[in-house]
PLY file of the C-alpha trace (Angstrom):
ply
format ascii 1.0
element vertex 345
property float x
property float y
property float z
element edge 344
property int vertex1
property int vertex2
end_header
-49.00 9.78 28.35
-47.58 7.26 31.44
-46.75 4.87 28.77
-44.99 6.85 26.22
-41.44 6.56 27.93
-42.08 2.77 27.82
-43.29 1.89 24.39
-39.80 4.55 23.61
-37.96 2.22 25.70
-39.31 -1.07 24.10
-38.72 0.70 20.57
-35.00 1.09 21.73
-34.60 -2.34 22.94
-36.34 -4.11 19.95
-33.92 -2.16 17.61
-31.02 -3.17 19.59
-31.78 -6.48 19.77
-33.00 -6.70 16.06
-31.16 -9.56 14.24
-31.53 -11.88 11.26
-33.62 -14.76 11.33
-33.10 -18.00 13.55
-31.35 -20.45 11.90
-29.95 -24.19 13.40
-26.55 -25.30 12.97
-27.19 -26.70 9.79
-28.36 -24.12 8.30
-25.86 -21.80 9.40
-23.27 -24.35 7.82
-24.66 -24.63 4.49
-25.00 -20.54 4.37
-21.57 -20.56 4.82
-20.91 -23.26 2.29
-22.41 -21.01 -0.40
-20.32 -18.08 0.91
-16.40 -19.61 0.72
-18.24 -21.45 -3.00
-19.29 -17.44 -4.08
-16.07 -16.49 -2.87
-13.75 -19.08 -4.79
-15.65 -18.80 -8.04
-15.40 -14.53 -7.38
-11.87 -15.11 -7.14
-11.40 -17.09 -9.71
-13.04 -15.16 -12.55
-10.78 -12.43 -11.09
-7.40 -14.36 -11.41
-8.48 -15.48 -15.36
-9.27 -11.53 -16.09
-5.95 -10.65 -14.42
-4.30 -13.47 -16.32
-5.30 -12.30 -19.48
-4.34 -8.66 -18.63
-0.94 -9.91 -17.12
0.64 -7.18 -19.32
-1.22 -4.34 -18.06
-0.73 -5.31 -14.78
2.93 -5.63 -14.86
3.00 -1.81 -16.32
1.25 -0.86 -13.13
3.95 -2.85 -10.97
6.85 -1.53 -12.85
5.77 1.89 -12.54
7.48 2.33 -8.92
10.75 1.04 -10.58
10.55 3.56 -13.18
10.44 6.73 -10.88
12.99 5.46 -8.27
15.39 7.71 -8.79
19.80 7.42 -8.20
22.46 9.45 -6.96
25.86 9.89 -8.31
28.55 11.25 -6.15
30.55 14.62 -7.33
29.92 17.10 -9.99
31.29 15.56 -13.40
28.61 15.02 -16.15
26.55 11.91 -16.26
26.28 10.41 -20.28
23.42 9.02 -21.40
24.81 6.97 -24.61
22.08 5.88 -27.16
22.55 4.01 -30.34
19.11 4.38 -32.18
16.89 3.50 -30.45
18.60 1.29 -28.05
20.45 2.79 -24.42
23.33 1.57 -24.49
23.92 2.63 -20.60
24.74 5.66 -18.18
28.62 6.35 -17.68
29.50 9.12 -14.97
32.76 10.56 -16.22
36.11 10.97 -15.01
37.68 14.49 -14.73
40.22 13.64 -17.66
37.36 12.50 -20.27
35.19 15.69 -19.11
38.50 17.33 -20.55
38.35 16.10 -23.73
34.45 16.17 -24.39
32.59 19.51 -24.79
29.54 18.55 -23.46
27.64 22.02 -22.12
27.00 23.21 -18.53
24.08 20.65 -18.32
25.51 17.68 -15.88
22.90 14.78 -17.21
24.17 14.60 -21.03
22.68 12.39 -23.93
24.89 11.59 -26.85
24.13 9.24 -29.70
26.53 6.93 -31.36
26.41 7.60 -35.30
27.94 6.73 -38.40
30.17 9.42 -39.51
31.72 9.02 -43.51
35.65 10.55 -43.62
36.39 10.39 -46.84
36.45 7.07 -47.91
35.69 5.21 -44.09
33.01 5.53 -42.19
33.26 5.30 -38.45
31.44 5.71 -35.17
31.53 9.76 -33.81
29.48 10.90 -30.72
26.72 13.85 -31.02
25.20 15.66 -28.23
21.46 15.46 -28.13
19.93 18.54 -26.98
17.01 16.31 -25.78
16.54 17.07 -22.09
14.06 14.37 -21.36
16.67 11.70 -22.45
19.24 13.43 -20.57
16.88 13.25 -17.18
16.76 9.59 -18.29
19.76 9.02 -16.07
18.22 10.18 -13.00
16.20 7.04 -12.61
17.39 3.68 -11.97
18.08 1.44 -14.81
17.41 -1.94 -13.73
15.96 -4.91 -15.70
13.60 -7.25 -14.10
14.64 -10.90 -15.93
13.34 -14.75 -15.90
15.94 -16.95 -15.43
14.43 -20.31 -16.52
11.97 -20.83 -19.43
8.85 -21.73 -17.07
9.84 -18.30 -15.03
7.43 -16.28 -16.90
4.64 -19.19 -16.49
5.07 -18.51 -12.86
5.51 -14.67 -12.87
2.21 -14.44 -14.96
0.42 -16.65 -12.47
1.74 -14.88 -9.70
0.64 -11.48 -11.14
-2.68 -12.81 -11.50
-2.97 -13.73 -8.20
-2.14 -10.68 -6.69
-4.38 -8.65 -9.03
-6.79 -11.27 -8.38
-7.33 -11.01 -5.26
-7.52 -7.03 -4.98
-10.16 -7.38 -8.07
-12.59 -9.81 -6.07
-11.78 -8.47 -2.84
-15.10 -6.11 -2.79
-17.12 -9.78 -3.77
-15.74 -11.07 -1.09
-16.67 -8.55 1.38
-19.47 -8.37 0.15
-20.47 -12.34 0.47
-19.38 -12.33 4.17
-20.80 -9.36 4.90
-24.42 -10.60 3.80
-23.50 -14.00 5.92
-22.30 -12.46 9.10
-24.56 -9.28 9.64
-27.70 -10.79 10.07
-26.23 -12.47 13.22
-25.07 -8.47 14.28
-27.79 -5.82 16.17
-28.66 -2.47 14.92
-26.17 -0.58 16.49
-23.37 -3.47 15.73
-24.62 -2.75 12.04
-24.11 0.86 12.22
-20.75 0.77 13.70
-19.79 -2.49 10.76
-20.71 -0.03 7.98
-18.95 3.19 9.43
-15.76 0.95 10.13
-15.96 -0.87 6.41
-16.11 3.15 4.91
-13.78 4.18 6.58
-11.90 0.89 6.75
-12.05 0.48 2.39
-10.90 4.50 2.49
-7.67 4.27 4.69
-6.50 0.97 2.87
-6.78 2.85 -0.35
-4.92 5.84 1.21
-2.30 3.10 2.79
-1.32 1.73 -0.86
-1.25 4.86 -2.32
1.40 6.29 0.07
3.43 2.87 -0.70
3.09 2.95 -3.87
3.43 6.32 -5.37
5.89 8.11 -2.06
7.52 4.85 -0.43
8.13 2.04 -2.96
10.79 4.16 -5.06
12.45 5.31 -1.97
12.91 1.20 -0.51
14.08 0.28 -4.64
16.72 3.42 -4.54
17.87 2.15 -1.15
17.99 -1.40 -2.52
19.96 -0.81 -5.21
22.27 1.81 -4.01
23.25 -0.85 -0.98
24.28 -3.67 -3.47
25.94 -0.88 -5.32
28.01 -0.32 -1.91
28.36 -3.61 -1.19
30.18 -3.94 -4.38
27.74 -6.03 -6.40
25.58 -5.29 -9.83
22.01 -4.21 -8.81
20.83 -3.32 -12.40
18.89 -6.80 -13.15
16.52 -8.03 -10.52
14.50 -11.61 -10.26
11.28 -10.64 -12.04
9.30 -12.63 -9.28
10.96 -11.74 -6.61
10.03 -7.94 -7.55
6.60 -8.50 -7.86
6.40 -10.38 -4.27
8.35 -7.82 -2.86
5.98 -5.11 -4.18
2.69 -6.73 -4.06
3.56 -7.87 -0.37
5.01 -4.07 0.70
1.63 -2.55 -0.66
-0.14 -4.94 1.14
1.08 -4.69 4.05
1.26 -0.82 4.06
-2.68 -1.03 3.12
-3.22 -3.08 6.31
-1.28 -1.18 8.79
-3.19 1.87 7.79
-6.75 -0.60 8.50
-5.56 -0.03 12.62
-7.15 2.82 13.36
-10.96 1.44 12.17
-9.68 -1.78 14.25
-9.03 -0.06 17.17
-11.97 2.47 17.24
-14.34 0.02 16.20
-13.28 -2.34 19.23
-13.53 1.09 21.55
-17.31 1.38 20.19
-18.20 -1.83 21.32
-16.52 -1.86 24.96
-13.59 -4.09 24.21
-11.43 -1.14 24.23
-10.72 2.25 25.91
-8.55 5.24 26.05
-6.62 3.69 29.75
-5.78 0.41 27.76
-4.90 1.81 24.49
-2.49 4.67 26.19
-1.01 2.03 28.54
0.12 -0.22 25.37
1.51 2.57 23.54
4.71 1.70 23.92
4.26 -2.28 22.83
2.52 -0.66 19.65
6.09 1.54 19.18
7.57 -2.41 18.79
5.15 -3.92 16.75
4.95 -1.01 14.28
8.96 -1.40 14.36
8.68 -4.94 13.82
6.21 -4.25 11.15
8.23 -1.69 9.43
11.42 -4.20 9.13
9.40 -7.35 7.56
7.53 -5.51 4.93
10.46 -3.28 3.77
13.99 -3.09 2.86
16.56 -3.90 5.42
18.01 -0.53 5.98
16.50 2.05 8.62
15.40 5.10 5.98
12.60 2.86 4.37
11.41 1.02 8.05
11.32 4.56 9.71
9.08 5.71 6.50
6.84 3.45 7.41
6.91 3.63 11.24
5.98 6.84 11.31
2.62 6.96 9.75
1.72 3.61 11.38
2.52 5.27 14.78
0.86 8.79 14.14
-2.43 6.53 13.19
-2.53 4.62 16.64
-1.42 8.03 18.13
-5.08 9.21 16.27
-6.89 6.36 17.63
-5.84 6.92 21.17
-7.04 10.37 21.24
-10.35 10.01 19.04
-10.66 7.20 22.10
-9.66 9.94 24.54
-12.80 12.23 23.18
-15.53 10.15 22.95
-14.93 8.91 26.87
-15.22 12.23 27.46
-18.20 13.23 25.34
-19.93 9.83 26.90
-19.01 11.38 30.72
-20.63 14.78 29.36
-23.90 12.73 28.62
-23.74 10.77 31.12
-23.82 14.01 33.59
-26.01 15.94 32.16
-28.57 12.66 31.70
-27.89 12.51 35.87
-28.36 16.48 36.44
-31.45 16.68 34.06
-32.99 13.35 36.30
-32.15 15.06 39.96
-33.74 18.08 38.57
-37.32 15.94 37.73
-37.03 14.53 41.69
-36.67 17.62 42.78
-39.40 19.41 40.52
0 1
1 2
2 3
3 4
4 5
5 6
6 7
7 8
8 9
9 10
10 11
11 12
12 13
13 14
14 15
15 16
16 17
17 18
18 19
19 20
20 21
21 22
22 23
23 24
24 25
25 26
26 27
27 28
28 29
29 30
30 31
31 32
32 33
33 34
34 35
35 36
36 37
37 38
38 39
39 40
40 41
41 42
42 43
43 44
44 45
45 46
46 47
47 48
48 49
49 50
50 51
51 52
52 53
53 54
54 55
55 56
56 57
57 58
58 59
59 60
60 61
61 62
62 63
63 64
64 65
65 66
66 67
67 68
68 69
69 70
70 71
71 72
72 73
73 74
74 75
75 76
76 77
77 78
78 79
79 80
80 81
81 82
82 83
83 84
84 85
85 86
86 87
87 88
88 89
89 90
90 91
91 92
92 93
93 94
94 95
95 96
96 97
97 98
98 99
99 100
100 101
101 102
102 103
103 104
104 105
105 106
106 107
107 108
108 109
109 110
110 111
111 112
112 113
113 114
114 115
115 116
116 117
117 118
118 119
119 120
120 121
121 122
122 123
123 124
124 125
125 126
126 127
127 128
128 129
129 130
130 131
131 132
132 133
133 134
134 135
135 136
136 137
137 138
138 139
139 140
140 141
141 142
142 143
143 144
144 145
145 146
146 147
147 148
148 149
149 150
150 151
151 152
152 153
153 154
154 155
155 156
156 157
157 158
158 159
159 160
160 161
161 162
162 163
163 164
164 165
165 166
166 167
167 168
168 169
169 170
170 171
171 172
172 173
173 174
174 175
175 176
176 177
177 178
178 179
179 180
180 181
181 182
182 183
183 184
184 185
185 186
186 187
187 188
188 189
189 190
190 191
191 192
192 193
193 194
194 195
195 196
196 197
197 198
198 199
199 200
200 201
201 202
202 203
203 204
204 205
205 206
206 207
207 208
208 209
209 210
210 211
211 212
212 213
213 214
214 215
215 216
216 217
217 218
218 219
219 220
220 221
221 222
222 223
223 224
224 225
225 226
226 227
227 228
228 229
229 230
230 231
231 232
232 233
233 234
234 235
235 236
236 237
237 238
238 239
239 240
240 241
241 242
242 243
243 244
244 245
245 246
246 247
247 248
248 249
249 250
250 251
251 252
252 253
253 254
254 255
255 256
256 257
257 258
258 259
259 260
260 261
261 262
262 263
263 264
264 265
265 266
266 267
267 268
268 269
269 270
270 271
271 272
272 273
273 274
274 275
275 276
276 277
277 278
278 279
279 280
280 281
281 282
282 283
283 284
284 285
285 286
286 287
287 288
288 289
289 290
290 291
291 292
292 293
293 294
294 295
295 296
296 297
297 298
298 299
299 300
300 301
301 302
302 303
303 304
304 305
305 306
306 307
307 308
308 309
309 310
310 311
311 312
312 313
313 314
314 315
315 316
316 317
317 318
318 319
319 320
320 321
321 322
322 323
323 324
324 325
325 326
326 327
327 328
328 329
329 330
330 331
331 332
332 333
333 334
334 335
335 336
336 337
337 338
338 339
339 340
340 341
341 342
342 343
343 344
């Protein structure tokens, strides 16, 4: 019965301790050889699909352009004109042609140009389209997204591909340095790795989502309405330089909302606690600023959008950090008031 407490306590240790095989240098070098070769060939299989999709994928990065939405000052009516099936554009008008149209109490308006016959002529006349999903039409931006050489769209596919690429094979990836680095980690090093990779894959998800379905059309309204201010045309945009700007915004959004698994996975293993993390607070207030004005527009609405979550989630770490010191001190007294009570018994 003497010995149960130490074979326990040998148990404990061995799992702790557990690891992957011994290797030698070598070894080691040529396992990680065959990871960055499984990880280039993952990659690339995932840039060729994406490259042969580019169309698909360009529907999923233009769908942020199509629900930013635009403003137009006062309370005339806003004309959608259509000619077929073509838009021919979106005229606000001016109190003296809202005179001289009868155009309803509705303020967004779609009228088609037709041919009209009078008598022997036939000219162009305007007719009101009682279509209200045309009409809404005007509420969202208008804006073009153009190659200006002819190897543009060469380049634009490419790029596409590479972004969707490397979302696509990003689970490979994990996957092959996963299976070359936690071998080398212990038991409880393992258990923390998968709970941070969950939760890690989960936030990231959550962190795109909120860019790209809540922020992104906020930061292309903003864009546009600023050139708009500043006097210049903001209805065609660089087709490249959208698709950076996107895929780079949604990226970085995805990794600022990775912190919190950083943090509390560093806490876990004693690199971190609550003192240090409360103490740099106020660095992480710059840094999230910092972060906020690189990967978005240059106007404060967007960079405080993104601020704010980014702070709230270090804010969460702290205090997550906050309770588990505690619940450890907890243990740790009760584990010293349970052994005082056996020297005493």
């Amino acid at each position: 019965m003497a010995d149960e407490p130490v074979a326990e306590h040998l148990d404990e240790q061995s799992e702790d301790d557990e690891g992957g095989p011994v290797k030698s240098f070598l070894e080691h070098l040529e396992d990680l050889r065959w990871v960055l070769i499984k990880s280039v060939v993952a990659l690339g299989v995932a840039i060729l699909i994406c490259l042969i999709g580019g169309d698909y994928v360009v529907r999923i990065l233009k769908y942020p352009l199509e629900q930013t939405k635009v403003s137009y000052p006062g309370h005339n009516h806003v004309v959608t004109v259509l000619f077929g099936t073509n838009r021919l554009g979106v005229f606000p008008l001016t109190p003296e042609l809202e005179g001289s149209l009868d155009l309803g109490s509705n303020r967004f308006v779609a009228v088609r140009v037709e041919p009209v016959t009078l008598g022997t002529n036939q000219v162009l006349g305007l007719r009101v389209d009682n279509n209200t999903k045309l009409a809404e039409q005007a509420q969202r931006a208008n804006i073009d997204l153009i190659n200006l050489s002819p190897a543009s769209g060469f380049f634009v596919a490419f790029q596409v591909a590479l972004y969707a690429g490397i979302v696509l094979a990003s689970p490979f990836i994990f996957y092959f340095v996963a299976f070359f680095v936690f071998p080398a980690l212990k038991m409880k090093e393992r258990h923390y790795a998968y709970r941070g990779l969950g939760f890690g894959l989960t936030l990231f998800l959550v962190g795109v989502a909120f860019c790209y379905f809540a922020l992104m059309p906020v930061a292309l309204a903003a864009s546009q309405k600023y050139s708009q201010w500043l006097g210049f045309s903001a209805f065609q945009w660089k087709a490249d330089d959208y698709i950076s700007f996107v895929c780079k915004f949604m990226l970085g959004m995805g990794l600022g909302f990775e912190m919190p698994v950083v943090i509390l996975t560093l806490v876990k293993i004693g690199v971190l606690n609550y003192g240090i993390l409360s103490k740099a607070r106020k660095y992480m207030i710059v840094v999230n600023l910092v972060l906020g004005a690189v990967l978005t527009t240059p106007e404060v609405i967007t960079q405080l959008i993104m601020f704010l979550p980014l702070q709230a989630l270090y804010e969460v770490s702290i205090w997550i950090a906050w309770y588990w010191e505690r619940q450890d001190k907890k243990r740790e007294a009760a584990a010293a008031a349970a052994g005082d009570t056996g020297r005493d018994a």
